[in-house]
C-alpha positions as CSV (number, residue, x, y, z in Angstrom):
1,X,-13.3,4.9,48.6
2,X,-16.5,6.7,48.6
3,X,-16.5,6.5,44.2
4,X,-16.9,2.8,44.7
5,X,-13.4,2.0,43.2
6,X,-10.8,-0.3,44.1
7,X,-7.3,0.9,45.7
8,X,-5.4,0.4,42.2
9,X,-8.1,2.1,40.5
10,X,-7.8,5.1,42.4
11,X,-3.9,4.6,42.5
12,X,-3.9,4.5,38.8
13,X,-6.0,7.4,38.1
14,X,-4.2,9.6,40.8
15,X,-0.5,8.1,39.7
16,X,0.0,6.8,43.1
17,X,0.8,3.3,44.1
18,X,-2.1,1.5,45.9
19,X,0.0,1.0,48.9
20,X,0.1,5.0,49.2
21,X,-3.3,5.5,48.8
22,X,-3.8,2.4,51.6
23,X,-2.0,4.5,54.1
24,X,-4.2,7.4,53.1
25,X,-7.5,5.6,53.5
26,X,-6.1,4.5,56.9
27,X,-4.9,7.9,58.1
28,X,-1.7,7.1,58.0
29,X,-0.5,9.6,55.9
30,X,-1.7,12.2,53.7
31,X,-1.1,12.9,49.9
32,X,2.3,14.5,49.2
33,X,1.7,18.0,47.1
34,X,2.5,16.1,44.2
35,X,0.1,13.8,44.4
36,X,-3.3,16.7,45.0
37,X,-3.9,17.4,40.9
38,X,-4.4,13.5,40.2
39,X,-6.6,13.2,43.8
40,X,-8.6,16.5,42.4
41,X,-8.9,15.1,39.5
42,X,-10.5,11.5,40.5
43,X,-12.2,13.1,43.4
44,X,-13.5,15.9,40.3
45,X,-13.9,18.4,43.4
46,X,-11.4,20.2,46.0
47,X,-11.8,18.7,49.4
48,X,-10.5,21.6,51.5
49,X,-11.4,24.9,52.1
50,X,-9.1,27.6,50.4
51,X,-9.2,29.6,53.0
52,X,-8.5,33.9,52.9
53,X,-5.5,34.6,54.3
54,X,-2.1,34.9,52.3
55,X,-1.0,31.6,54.1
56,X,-4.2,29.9,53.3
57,X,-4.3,30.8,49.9
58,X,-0.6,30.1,48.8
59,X,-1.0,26.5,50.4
60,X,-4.1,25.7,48.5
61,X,-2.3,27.4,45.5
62,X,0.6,24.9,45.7
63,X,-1.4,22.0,46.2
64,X,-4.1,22.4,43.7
65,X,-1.0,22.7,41.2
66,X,1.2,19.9,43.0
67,X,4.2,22.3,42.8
68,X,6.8,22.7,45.9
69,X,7.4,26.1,47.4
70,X,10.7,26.2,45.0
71,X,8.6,25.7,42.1
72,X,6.4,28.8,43.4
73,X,9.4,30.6,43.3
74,X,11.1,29.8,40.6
75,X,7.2,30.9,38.6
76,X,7.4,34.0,40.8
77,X,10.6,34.8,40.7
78,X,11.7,34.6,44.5
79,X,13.6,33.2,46.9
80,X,12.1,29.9,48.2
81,X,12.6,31.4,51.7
82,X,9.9,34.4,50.5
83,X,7.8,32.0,49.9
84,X,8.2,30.1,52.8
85,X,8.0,33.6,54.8
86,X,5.0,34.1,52.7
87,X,3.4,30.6,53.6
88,X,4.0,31.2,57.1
89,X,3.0,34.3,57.4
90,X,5.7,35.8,58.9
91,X,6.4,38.5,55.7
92,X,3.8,39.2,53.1
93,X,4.5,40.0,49.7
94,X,6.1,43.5,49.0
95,X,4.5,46.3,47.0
96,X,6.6,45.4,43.7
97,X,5.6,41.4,44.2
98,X,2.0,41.7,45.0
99,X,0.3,42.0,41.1
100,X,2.1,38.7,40.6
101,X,0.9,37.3,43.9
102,X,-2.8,38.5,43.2
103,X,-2.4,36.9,39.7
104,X,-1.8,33.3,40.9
105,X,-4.4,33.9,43.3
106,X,-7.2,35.3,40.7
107,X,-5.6,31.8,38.7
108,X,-6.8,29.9,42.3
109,X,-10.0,31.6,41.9
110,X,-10.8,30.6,38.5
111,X,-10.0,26.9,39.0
112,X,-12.4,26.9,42.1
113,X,-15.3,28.4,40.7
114,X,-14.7,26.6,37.2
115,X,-14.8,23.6,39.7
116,X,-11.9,22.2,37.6
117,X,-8.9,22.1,40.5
């Protein structure tokens, strides 16, 4: 890693084994969204761009919180499927849903700019 520590040092401070983050360092797999708010926190930046579409911006969302598209929606208080509709763009959040939507994303925002993902 480029922070000059060890596999189990990383893995400890993410809360990953060091076998995961192995496979990661390797490219042979990629963090699960559980796993992004330890990596953000060692790495102490976001490594991906957020992006501006609805997509885009849920994804990020999720992963900078570590949270599965049911636990979106169980916060939002949705359907998993709308979020999953949402996600992949094939609906967009209705009229009645979208101050909520725009709230989590203003929350996105904050985090970014505060650099604290």
């Amino acid at each position: 890693m480029d922070r000059g520590l060890l596999q189990r040092e990383a893995a400890n401070q993410i809360g990953a084994d060091p076998k995961t983050v192995a496979n990661w360092e390797a490219g042979r797999s990629e963090p699960a969204i559980w796993h992004w708010p330890g990596v953000l926190r060692m790495l102490g930046f976001i490594p991906f761009e957020i992006g501006e579409t609805i997509p885009e911006r849920l994804r990020a969302y999720r992963m900078i919180r570590g949270i599965s598209q049911a636990d979106l929606a169980t916060e939002v208080g949705v359907d998993e499927s709308t979020i999953q509709g949402w996600e992949t763009g094939a609906q967009a959040p209705s009229p009645a849903l979208r101050p909520r939507f725009d709230e989590l994303i203003d929350d996105l925002e904050r985090a970014v700019t505060a650099g604290t993902p």
